[in-house]
C-alpha positions as CSV (number, residue, x, y, z in Angstrom):
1,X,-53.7,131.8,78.7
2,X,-56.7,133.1,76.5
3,X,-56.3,129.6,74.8
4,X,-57.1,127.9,77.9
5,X,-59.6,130.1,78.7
6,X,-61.1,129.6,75.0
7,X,-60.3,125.9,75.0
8,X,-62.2,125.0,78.5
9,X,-65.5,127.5,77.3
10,X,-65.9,125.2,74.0
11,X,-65.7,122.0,75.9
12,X,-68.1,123.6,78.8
13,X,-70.5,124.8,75.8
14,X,-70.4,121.3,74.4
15,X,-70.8,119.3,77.7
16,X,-74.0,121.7,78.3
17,X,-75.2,121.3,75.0
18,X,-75.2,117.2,75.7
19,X,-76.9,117.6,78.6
20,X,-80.0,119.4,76.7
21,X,-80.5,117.2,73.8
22,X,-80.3,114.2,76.6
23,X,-82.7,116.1,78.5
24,X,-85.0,117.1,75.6
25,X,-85.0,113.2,74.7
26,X,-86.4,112.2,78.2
27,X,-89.1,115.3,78.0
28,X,-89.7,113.6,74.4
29,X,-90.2,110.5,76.2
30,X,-92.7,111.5,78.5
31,X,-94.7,113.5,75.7
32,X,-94.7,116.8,76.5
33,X,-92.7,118.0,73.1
34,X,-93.1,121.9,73.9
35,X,-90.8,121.2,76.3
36,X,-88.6,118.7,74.3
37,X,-88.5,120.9,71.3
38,X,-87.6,124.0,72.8
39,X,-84.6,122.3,74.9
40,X,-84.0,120.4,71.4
41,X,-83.1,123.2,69.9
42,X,-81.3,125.2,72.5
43,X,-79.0,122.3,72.6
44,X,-78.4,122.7,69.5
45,X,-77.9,126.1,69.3
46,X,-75.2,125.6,72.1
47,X,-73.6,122.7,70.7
48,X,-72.9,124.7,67.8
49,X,-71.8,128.0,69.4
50,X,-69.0,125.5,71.7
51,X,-67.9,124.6,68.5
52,X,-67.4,127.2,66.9
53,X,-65.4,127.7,69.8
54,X,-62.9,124.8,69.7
55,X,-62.5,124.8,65.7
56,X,-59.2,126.8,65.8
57,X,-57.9,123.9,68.3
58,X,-59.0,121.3,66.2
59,X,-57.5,122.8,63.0
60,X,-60.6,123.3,60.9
C-alpha cells in the first residue's frame, strides 16, 4: 500500500509541477516575469521533489 500511496504523490507532484512551468510560460508571454519567474522556479522545485519521489519505481 505505501507504494501506491508513494507512487500516486510523485505522479501528483509531477502533473503539478507541469502545470506551473506551463503556467509560468503564459505569464512569460504576457510580460510580467515576476510572476513567470517565481512560478518558473516553483515548478521546478516540485518537479524535482515528484521525482525524487518515483525514482525507486523507476529503478534509478
Amino acid at each position: 500500500m505505501g507504494r501506491w500511496i508513494r507512487d500516486g504523490t510523485g505522479l501528483t507532484l509531477v502533473v503539478l509541477a507541469l502545470a506551473a512551468l506551463f503556467w509560468g510560460i503564459a505569464q512569460l508571454r504576457e510580460h510580467d516575469y515576476l510572476a513567470s519567474i517565481l512560478a518558473l522556479l516553483t515548478g521546478l522545485a516540485v518537479l524535482r521533489a515528484g521525482v525524487e519521489l518515483l525514482r525507486p519505481t523507476v529503478g534509478e
